[in-house]
KETOR-353682 format. One record per residue (C-alpha): residue in one letter; residue number from 1; x negated, y, z. Coordinates in steps of 0.25 Angstrom, whole numbers. Layout:
BEGIN
[A NUM [X Y Z]]
...
# end
This chain:
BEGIN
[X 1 [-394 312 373]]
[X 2 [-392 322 384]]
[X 3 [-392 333 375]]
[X 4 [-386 328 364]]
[X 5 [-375 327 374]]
[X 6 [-379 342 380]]
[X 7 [-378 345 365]]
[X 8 [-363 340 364]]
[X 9 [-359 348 379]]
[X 10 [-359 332 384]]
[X 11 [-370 333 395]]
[X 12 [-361 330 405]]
[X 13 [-356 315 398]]
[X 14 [-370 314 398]]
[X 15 [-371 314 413]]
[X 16 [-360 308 415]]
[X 17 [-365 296 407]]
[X 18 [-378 295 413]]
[X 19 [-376 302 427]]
[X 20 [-362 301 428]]
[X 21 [-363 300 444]]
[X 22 [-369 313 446]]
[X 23 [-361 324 450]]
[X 24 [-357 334 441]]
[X 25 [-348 342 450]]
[X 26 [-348 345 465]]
[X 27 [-336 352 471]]
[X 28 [-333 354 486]]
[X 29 [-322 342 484]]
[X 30 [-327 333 473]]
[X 31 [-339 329 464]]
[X 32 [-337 326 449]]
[X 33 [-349 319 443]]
[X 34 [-354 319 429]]
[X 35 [-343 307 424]]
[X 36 [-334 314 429]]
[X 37 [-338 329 425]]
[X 38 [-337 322 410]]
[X 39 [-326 315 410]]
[X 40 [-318 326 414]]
[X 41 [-323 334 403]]
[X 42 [-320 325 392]]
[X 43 [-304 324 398]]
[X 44 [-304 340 398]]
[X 45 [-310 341 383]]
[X 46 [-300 330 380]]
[X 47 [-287 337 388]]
[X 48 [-292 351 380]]
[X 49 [-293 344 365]]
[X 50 [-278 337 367]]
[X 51 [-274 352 370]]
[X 52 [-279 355 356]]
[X 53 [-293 363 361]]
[X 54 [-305 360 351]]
[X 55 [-321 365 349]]
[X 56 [-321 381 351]]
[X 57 [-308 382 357]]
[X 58 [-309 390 371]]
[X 59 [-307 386 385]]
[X 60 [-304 395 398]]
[X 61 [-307 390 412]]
[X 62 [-304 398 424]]
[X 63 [-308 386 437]]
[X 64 [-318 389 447]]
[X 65 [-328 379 452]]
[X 66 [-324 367 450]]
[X 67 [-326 353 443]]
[X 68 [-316 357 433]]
[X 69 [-323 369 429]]
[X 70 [-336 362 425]]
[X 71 [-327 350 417]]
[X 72 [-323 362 410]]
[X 73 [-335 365 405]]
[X 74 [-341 353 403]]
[X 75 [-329 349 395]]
[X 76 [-328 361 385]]
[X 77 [-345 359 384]]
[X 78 [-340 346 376]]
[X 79 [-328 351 368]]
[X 80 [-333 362 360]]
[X 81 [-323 371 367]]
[X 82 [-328 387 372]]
[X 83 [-326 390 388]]
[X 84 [-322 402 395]]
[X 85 [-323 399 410]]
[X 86 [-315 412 418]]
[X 87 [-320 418 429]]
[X 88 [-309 414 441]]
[X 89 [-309 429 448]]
[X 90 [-301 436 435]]
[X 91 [-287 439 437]]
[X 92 [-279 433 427]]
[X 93 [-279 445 417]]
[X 94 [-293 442 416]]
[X 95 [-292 426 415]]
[X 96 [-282 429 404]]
[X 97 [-291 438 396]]
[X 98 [-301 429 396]]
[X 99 [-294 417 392]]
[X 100 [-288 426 382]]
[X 101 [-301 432 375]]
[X 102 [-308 418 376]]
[X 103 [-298 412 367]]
[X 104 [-294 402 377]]
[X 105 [-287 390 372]]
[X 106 [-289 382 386]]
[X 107 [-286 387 398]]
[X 108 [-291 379 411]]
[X 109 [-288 386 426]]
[X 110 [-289 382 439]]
[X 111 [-277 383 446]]
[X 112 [-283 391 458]]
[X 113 [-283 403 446]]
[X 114 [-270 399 443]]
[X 115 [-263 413 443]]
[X 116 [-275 418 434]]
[X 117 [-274 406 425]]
[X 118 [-258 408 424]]
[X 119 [-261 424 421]]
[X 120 [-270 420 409]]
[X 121 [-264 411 402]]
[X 122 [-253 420 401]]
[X 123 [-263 430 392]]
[X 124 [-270 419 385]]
[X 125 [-265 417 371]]
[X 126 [-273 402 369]]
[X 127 [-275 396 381]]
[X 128 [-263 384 378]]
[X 129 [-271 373 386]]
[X 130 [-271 377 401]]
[X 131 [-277 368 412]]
[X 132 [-275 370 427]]
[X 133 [-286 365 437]]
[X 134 [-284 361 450]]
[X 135 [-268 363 452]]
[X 136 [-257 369 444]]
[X 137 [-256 383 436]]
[X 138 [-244 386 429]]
[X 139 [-244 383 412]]
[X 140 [-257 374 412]]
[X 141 [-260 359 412]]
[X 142 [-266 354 426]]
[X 143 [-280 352 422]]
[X 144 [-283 337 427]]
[X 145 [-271 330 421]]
[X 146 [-274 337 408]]
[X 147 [-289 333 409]]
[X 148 [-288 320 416]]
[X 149 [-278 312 407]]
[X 150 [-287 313 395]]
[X 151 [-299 303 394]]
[X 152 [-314 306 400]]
[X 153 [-323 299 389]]
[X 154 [-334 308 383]]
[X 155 [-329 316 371]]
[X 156 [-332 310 358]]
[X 157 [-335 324 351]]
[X 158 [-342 333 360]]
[X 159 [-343 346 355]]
[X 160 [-352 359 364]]
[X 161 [-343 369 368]]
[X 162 [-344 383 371]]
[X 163 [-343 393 383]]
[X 164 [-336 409 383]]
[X 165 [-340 416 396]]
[X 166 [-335 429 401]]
[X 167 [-342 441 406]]
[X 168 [-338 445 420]]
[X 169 [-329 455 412]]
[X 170 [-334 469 423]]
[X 171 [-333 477 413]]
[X 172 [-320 475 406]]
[X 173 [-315 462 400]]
[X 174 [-323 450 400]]
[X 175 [-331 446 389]]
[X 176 [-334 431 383]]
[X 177 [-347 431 378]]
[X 178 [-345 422 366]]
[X 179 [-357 413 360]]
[X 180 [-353 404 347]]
[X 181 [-352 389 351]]
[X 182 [-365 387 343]]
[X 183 [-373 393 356]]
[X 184 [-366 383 365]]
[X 185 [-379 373 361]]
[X 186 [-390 382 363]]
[X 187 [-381 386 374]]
[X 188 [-381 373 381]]
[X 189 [-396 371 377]]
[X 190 [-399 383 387]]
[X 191 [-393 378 399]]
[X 192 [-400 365 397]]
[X 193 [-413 374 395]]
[X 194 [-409 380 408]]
[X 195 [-405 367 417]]
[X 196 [-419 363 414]]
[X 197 [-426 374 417]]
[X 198 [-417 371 432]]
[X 199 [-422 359 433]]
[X 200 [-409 352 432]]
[X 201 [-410 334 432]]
[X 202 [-399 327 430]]
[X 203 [-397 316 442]]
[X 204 [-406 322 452]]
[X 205 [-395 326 462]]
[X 206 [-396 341 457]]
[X 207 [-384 347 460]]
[X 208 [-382 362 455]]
[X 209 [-375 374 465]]
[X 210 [-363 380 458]]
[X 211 [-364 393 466]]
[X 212 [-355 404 456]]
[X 213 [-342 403 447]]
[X 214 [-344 393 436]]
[X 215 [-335 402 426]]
[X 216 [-350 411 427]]
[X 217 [-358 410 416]]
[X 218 [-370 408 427]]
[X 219 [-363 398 435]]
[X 220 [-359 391 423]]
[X 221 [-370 391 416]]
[X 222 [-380 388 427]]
[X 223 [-371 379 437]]
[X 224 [-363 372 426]]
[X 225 [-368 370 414]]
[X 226 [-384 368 418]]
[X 227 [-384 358 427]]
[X 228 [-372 350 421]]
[X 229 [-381 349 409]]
[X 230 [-391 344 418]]
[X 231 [-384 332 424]]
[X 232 [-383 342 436]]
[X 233 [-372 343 444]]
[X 234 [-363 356 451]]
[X 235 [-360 358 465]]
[X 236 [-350 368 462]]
[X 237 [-345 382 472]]
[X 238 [-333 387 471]]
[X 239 [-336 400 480]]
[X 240 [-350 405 485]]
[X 241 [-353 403 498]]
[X 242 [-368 407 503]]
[X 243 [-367 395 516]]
[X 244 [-359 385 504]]
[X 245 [-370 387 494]]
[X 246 [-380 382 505]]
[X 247 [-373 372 510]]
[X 248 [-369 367 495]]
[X 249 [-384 367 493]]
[X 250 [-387 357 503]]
[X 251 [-375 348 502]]
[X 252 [-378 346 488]]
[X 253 [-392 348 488]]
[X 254 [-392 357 476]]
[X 255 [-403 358 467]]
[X 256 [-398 371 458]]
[X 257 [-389 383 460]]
[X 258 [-383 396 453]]
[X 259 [-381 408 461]]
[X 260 [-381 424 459]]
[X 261 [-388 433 468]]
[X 262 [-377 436 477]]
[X 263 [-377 421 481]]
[X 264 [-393 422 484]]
[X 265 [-390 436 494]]
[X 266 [-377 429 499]]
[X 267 [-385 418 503]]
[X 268 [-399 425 509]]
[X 269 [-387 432 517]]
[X 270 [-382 420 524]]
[X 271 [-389 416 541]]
[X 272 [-402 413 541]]
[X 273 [-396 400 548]]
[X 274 [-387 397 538]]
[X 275 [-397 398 527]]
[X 276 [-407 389 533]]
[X 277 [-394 378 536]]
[X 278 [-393 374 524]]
[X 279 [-405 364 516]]
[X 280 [-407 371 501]]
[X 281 [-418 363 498]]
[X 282 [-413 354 486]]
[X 283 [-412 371 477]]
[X 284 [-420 367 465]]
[X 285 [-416 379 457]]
[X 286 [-406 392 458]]
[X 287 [-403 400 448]]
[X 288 [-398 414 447]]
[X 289 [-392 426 441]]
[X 290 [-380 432 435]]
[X 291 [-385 445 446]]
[X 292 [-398 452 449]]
[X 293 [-407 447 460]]
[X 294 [-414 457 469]]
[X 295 [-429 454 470]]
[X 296 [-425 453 486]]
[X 297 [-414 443 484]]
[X 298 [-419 433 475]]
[X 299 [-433 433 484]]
[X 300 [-426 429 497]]
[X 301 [-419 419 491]]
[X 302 [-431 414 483]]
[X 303 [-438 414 497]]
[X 304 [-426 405 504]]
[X 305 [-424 396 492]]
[X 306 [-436 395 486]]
[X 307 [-441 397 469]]
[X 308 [-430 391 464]]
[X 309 [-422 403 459]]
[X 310 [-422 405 444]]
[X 311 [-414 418 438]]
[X 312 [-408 422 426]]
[X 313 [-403 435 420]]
[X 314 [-391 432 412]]
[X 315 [-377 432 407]]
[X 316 [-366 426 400]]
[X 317 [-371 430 388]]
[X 318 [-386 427 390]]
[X 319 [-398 423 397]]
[X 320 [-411 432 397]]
[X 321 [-421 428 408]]
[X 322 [-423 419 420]]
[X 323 [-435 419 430]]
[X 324 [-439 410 441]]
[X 325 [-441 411 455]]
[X 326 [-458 410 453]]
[X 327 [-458 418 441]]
[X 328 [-447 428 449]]
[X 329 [-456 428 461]]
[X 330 [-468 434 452]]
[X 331 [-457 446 446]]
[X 332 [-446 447 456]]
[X 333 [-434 452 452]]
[X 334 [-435 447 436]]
[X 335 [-424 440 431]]
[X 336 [-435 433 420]]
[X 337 [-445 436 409]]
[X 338 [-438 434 396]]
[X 339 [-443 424 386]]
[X 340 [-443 425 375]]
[X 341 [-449 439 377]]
[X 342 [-438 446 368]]
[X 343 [-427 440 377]]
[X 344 [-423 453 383]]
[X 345 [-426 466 381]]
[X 346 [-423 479 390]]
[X 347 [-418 491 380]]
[X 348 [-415 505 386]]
[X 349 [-401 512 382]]
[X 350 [-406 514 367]]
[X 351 [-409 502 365]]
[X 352 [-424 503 367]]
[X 353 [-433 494 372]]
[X 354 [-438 497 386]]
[X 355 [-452 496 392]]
[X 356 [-456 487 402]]
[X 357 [-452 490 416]]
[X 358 [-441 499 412]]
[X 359 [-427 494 413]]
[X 360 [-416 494 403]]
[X 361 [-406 486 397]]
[X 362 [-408 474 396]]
[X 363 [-405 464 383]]
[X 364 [-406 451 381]]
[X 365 [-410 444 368]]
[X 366 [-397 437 362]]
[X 367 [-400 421 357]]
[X 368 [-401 419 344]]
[X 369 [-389 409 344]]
[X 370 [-376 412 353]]
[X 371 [-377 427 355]]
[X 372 [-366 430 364]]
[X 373 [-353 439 360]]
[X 374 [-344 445 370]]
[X 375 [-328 438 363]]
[X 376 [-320 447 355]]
[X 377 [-328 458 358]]
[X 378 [-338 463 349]]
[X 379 [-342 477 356]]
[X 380 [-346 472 368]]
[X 381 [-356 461 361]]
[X 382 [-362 473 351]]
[X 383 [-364 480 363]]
[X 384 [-372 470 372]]
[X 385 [-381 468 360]]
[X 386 [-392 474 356]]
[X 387 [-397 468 343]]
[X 388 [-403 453 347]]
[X 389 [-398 457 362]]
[X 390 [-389 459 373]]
[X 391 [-388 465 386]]
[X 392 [-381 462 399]]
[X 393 [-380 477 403]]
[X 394 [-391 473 413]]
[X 395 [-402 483 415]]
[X 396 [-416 478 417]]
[X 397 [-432 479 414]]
[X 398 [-445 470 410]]
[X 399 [-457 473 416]]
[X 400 [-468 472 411]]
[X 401 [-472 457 411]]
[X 402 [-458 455 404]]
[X 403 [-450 451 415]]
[X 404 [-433 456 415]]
[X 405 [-429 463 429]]
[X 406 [-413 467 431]]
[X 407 [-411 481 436]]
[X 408 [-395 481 434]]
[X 409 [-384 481 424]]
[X 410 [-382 493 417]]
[X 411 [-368 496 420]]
[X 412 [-373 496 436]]
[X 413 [-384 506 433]]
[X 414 [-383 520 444]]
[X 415 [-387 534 439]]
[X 416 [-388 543 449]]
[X 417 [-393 556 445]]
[X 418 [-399 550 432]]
[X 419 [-407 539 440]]
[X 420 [-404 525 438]]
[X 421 [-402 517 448]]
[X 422 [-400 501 448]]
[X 423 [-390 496 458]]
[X 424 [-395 483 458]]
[X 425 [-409 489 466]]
[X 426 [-402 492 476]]
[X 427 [-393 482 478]]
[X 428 [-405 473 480]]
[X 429 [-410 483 490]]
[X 430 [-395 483 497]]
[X 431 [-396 466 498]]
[X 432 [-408 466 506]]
[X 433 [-401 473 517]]
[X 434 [-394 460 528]]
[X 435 [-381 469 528]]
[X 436 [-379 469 513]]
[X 437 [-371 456 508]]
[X 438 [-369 461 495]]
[X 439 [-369 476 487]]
[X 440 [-366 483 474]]
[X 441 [-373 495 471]]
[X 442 [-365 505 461]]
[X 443 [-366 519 457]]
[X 444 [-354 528 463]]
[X 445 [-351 542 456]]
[X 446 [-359 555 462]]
[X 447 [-357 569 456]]
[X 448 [-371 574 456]]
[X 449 [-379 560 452]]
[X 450 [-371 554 444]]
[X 451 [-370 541 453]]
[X 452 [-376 537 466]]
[X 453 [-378 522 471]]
[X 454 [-367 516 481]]
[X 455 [-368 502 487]]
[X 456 [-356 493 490]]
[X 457 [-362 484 502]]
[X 458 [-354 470 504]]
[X 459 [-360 469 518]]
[X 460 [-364 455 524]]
[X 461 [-356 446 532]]
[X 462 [-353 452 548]]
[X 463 [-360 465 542]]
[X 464 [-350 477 545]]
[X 465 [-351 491 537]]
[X 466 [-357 503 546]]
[X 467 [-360 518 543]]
[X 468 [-374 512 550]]
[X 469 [-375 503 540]]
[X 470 [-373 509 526]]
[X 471 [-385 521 533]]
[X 472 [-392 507 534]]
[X 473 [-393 502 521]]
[X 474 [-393 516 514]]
[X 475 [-406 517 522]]
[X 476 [-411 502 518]]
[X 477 [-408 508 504]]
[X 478 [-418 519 505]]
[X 479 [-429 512 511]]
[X 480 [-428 502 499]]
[X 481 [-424 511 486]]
[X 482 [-425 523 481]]
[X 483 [-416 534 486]]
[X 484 [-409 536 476]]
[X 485 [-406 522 472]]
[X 486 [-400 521 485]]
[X 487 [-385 521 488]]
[X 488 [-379 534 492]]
[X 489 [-367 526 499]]
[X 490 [-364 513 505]]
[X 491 [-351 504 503]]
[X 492 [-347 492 509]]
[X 493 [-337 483 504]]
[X 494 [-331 468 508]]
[X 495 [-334 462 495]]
[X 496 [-342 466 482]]
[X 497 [-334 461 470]]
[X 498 [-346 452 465]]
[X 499 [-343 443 453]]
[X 500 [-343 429 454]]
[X 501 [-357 428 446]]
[X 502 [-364 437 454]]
[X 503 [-362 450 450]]
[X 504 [-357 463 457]]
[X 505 [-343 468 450]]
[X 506 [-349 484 451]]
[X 507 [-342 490 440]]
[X 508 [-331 486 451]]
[X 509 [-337 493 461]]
[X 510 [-342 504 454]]
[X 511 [-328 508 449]]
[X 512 [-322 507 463]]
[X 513 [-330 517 468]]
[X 514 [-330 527 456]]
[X 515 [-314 526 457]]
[X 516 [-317 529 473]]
[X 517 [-326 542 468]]
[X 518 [-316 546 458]]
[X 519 [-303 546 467]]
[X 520 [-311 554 478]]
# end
């Protein structure tokens, strides 16, 4: 019965009928459970149809963290309709873009984004149905009176829908990595795969840590749609905060969690006193991604928290690996062993198979059934593909027992005077030091090799910057790497722009300090 209703995108009436008290959604201010999660689905599938949406149309959401967001979702899982969540940060040119190329025929915003909403909808040629959340924006309907009037009884005709996600678009436009609705099956059948291996059970009391933006593929695939399939419910974060995510934990006793590395060295960096304040003990499972892990990292935080860290190497448009913490422990530093064998492969710039140990770009094999397309644009999909599959950009290496290790991402590669150099290695090296709250490692122009290594330090919290201390950590950098992959200069800066996922923005920095060398 469940997965016939899992089959249908109904999981959630099926909680609600049999575990219909549970909750489904923890906010600071209010706690929806399963009832109420479906019935608000089936008023916002009935408010969309009387605006004239039908199977395969396109919906737009632009919301942060809240219970609406997930209603969203859960509704357009049962309506046959295709999502697009936006991320909240783009300026209204790129809201607008993005509602535009998806195809768009719903718009629903949150009214905190009002300006950006108003601003795209202005450039959006479909988007006629518009829905406000949480106040008044200008030109659309308020979201709960148009949801609210229509009636909460399970759909008779439940059809799956579909999701469209964007790339993080830091290098030019945003792309929707487009999979035909038949994969939305399959799709759904992985995320169940995967809440199992979790350990997710329905009515337990587990409760699951919404750490990162839900419009993340990560967060919305790992902190959404997993544990909702599993009867489990979402304790939801609008911000991260290192001390909030502690306390969070022991309020709610949470049993699972998503995070990125920077959350694991945000938290190792907080008191000693503070960390030990705080009861962790209900942690069951954490998963995490979406950005390398230095060896260094992921141990201390495998020492304070236990074996309970499973990663993942993937992206909107796939999954490759994923590797325990006891199978970690024996390799540190994999991010898995693929299986099957064929799974991934690591080609040098011809296209050649490399051999063990040597590292390379790395591909991953393409399913059989829903292989991904970037929308409208067919040159970028021929160019991610190499035959039966597609790369990431990411650079990496098996060894010789077959286990995948991450050395960087192409586009981040350094060559100084015909070396490579990876920045990610000496990041890691730069994030043991207590003075370092966060870095980003990028190659700067130099005449005679090319490109020599800077660092861009965001230092930790009542840390000031010195002449003393950048002499410091250029010689912590010597005693732990080569010379030459050490940096050659030292910055220091109030905020790194790091993404909401996780990942460092460095085509940002990099082109901000090669305008710097050109203007000199």
């Amino acid at each position: 019965m469940l997965m016939q209703r899992i089959e249908q995108g109904m999981s959630t009436a099926y909680y609600a009928e049999h575990h219909g008290n549970q909750p489904a959604v923890i906010e600071t201010d209010r706690i929806t459970t399963f009832a109420q999660l479906n019935a608000h689905a089936n008023q916002l599938v009935r408010a969309l149809r009387q605006r004239g949406l039908k199977a395969g149309d396109a919906v737009a959401l632009l919301c942060s963290n809240r219970v609406e967001f997930v209603a969203v979702i859960v509704a357009l899982e049962r309506s046959g309709l295709r999502m697009t969540p936006i991320n909240t940060h783009l300026t209204g040119d790129e809201v607008g873009y993005i509602l535009d190329n998806c195809e768009a025929k719903a718009f629903i915003a949150e009214a905190r984004y009002a300006a950006q909403a108003q601003a795209a909808a202005a450039l959006a040629k479909r988007a006629d149905v518009k829905f406000a959340i949480g106040g008044e924006i200008s030109g659309f309907e308020a979201y709960d009176k148009a949801v609210m009037s229509c009636p909460d009884h399970d759909i008779d005709d439940p059809t799956l829908g579909s999701r469209m996600l964007y790339t993080s678009g830091t290098t030019g436009r945003p792309k929707g990595v487009y999979r035909d609705p038949a994969y939305a099956l399959p799709s759904v059948m992985t995320s169940v795969e995967l809440a199992n291996a979790a350990g997710y059970q329905v009515a337990t009391g587990q409760l699951h840590l919404c750490a990162g933006p839900l419009y993340h593929a990560a967060p919305l695939g790992y902190s959404l749609a997993q544990p909702l399939l599993a009867g489990v419910g979402l304790v939801l974060m609008n911000r991260w905060n290192s001390e909030e995510a502690l306390r969070l934990i022991q309020q709610h006793r949470i049993t699972h969690t998503h995070m990125v590395p920077t959350m694991f060295h945000r938290l190792l960096s907080l008191p000693q006193e503070m960390k030990d304040k705080y009861d962790l003990s209900s942690l069951q499972f954490v998963i995490h991604g979406a950005a390398p892990c230095s060896v260094q990292l992921k141990s201390a935080m495998i020492k304070w928290w236990g074996p309970i860290l499973s990663e993942y190497y993937a992206a909107t448009e796939g999954r490759a690996v994923s590797v325990t913490s006891p199978a970690w422990l024996k390799k540190p530093g994999t991010v898995g062993k693929p299986n099957p064998i064929d799974q991934v492969c690591i080609l040098d710039e011809h296209a050649q198979a490399l051999p063990p140990n040597t590292a390379g770009t790395i591909y991953i094999k393409a399913p059989a059934i829903g292989r991904f397309n970037y929308f409208k644009d067919d040159s970028k999909t021929a160019s991610s593909y190499r035959g039966d599959y597609f790369t990431l950009g990411d650079i990496g290496y098996l060894d010789e027992d077959g286990w995948l290790f991450l050395t960087d991402r192409n586009a981040n590669l350094i060559i100084s005077g015909g070396v490579n150099i990876y920045p990610t290695e000496v990041e890691a090296v730069l994030l043991t030091h207590p003075a370092v709250g966060d870095v980003g490692v990028i190659g700067v122009p130099n005449e005679e090799w090319g490109e020599e290594v800077k660092a861009v330090i965001e230092l930790q919290a009542g840390i000031s910057s010195s002449t003393e201390l950048v002499a410091e950590l250029l010689a912590f950098c010597k005693e732990h790497l080569a010379t030459f992959k050490c940096p050659r200069s030292i910055d220091f800066s109030e905020k790194l722009p790091r993404l909401d996922n996780g990942k460092l923005y460095k085509q940002g920095l990099r082109e901000q300090y090669r305008a710097a060398a050109a203007n000199k």
